[in-house]
C-alpha positions in Angstrom: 112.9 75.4 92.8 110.6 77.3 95.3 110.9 80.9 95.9 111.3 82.2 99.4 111.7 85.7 99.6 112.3 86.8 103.2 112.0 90.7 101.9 109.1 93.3 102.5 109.8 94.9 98.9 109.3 91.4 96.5 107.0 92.0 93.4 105.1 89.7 94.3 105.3 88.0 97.9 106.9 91.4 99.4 106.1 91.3 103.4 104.5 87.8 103.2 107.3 86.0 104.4 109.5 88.7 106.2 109.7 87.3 109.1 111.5 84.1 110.4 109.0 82.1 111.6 106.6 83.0 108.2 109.6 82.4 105.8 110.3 78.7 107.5 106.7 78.2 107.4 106.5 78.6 103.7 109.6 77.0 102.7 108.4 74.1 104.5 105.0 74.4 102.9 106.5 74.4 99.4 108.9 71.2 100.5 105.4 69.7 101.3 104.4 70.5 97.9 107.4 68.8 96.0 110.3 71.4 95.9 113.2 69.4 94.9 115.3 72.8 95.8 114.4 75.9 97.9 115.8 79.4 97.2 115.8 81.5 100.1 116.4 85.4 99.1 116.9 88.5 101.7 116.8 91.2 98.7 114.5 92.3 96.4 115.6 92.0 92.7 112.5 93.5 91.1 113.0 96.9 88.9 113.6 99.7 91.2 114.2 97.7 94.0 116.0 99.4 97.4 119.5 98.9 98.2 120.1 96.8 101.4 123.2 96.5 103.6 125.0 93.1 103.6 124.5 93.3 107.1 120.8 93.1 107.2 120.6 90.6 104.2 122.7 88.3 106.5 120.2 88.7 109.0 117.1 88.3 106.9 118.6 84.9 105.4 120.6 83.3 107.7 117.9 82.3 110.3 115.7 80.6 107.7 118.5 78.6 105.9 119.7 76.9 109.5 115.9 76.3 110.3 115.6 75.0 107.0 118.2 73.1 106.1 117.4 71.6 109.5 113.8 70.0 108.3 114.9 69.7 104.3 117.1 67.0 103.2 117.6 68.5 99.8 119.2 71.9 98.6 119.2 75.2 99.7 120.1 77.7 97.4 121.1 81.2 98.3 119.5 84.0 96.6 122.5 86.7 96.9 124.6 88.6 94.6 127.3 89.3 97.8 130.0 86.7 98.5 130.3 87.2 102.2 126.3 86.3 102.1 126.7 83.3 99.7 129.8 82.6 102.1 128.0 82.4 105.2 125.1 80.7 103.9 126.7 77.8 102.9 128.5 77.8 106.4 124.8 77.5 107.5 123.9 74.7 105.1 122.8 76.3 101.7 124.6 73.9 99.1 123.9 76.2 96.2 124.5 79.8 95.1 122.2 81.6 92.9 123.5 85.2 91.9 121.5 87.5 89.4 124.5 89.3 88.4 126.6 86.5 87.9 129.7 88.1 89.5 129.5 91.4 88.1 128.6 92.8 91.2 130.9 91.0 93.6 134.1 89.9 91.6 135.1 87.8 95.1 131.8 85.2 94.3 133.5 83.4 91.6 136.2 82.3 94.6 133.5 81.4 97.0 131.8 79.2 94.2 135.1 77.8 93.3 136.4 76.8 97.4 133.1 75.6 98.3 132.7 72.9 95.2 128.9 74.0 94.9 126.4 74.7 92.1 126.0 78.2 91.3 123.5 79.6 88.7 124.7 82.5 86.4 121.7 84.9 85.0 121.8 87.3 82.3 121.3 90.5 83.3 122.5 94.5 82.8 122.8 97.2 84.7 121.2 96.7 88.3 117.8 96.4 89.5 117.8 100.4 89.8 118.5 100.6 86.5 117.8 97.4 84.6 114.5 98.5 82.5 115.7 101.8 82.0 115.4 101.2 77.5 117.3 97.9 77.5 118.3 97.4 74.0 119.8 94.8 72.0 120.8 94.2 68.2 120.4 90.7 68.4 118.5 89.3 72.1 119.6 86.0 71.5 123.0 86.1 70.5 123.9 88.6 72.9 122.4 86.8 76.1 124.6 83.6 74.6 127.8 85.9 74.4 127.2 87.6 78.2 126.5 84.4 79.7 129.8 82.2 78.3 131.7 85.7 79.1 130.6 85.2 83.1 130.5 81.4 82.3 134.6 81.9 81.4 135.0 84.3 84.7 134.1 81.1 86.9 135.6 78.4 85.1 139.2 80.3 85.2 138.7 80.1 88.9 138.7 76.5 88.7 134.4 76.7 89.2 133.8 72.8 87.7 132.0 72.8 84.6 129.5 70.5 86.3 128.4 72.9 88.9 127.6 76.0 86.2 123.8 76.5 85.7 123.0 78.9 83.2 119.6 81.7 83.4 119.0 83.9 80.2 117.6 86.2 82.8 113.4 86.7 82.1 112.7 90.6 83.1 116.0 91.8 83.7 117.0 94.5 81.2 114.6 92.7 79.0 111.4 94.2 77.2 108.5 92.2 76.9 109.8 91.4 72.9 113.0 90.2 74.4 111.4 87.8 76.8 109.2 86.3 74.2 112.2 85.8 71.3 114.2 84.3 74.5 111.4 81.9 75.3 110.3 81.1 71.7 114.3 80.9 71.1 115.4 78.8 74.3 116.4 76.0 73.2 119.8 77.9 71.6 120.4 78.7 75.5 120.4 75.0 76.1 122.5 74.3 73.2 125.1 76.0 75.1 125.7 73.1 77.1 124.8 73.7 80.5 121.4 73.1 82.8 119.2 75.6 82.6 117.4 77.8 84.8 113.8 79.5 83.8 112.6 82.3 86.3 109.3 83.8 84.7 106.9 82.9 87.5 104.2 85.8 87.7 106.7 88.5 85.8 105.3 91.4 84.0 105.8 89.4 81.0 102.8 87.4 81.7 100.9 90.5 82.8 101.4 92.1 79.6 99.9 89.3 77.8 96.8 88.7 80.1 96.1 91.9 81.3 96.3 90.5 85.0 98.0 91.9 88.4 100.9 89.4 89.9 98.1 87.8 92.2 96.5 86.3 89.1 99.2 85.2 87.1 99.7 81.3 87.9 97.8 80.0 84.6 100.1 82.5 82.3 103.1 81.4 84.6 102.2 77.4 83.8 102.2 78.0 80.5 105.6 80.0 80.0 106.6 76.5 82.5 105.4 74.7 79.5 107.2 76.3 76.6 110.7 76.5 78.6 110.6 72.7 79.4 109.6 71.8 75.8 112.8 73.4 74.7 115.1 71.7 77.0 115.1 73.4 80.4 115.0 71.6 83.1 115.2 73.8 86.4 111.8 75.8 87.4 112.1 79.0 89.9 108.5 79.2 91.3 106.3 80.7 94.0 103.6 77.8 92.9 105.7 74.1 93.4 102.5 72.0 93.9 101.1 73.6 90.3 104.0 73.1 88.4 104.8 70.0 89.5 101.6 68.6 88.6 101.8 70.2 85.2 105.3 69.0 85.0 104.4 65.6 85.6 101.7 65.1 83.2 103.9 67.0 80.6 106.5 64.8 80.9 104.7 61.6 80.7 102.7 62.4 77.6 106.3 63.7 76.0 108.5 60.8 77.3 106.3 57.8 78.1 106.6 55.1 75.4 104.7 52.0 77.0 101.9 53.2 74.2 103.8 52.2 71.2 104.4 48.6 73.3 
């Protein structure tokens, strides 16, 4: 999944792509690269993060996913945690929704998920951007990621949300200290015990900084190798800014895990 963040405020990419024209060009380039699924995003997620009106997240997005959609012939997920935004995106073609808050912050987006048959991918989070790192604390990281997400799992599914379109994101850096990121990673594979595809965000988070001591510009190798550990415990869907990178590592991963022809 390649990350296009049409925002000026993005922790990493903020103002790269905020225009039209620059946030088609990349989405593009990262189909080039081997995106199987591009996630186009009109607001910034990232601790602290500004409020924007629904109005203007509308108009940052909905340009890029018609141009898009246009040029790609496979999905276009919306980054949103609004219904009226996932609404109208998939009017302009998006085919999946991807909300951070899964529902909490817009009760309406399980019905939108539900009438428009699509795949929508529930993350683990707290509190909001604003507030999100303010001491998160748990008791037990694990089990209490598992209990949150089958709680918003439940929401969708009582809607009539098919079980087959739920994709599942413990949530990498939100309301999660660096020793809550590491347990969930080391721990992952009890997320994907859970029965659902899941979805690993930690391309070029703080997490990665705090281990290498490096700014967001210079994180791709830590990012790779976070890749690495969440597909070796059963994930399967990658958020990225780097496609071309992961893919390749991907790639030779899986054929040195999977291919058999050297026991033949």
């Amino acid at each position: 999944m390649g990350i296009v963040n049409v925002t000026p405020d993005s922790f990493y990419d903020g103002g790269t792509h905020c225009t039209v024209s620059a946030a088609v060009e990349h989405a593009l380039k990262l189909c080039d690269e081997g995106a199987d699924i591009i996630d186009i995003g009109g607001a910034s997620s990232r601790p602290g993060a500004s409020v924007i009106s629904i109005e203007e997240e509308l108009e940052r997005v909905l340009p890029v996913i018609e141009k898009v959609v246009s040029e790609f012939d496979r999905p276009v997920s919306i980054d949103t945690t609004w219904a009226p935004v996932a609404e109208a995106a998939i009017e302009y073609g998006a085919s999946w929704i991807n909300d951070i808050s899964a529902g909490r912050f817009d009760d309406r987006m399980k019905e939108v998920a539900a009438s428009k048959k699509c795949p929508v991918i529930l993350m683990h989070s707290r509190g909001t951007p604003q507030t999100m790192q303010n001491n998160p604390a748990y008791n037990d990281v694990i089990s209490e990621v598992k209990r949150e997400l089958l709680t918003s799992v439940d929401k969708f599914l009582n809607v009539g949300v098919a079980r087959k379109n739920i994709i599942i994101d413990p949530g990498f850096g939100f309301a999660k200290k660096y020793s809550h990121n590491i347990l969930l990673l080391k721990c992952l594979n009890e997320i994907v015990q859970m029965g659902y595809p899941v979805l690993v965000g930690t391309s070029r988070k703080s997490l990665i900084g705090e281990i290498t001591g490096k700014n967001a510009n210079n994180r791709l190798f830590g990012t790779l190798a976070t890749v690495a550990a969440a597909y070796l415990r059963g994930a399967r869907i990658f958020r990225v800014h780097d496609v071309e990178a992961t893919g390749d590592m991907l790639k030779v991963l899986s054929a040195i895990e999977n291919d058999t022809s050297v026991f033949s």
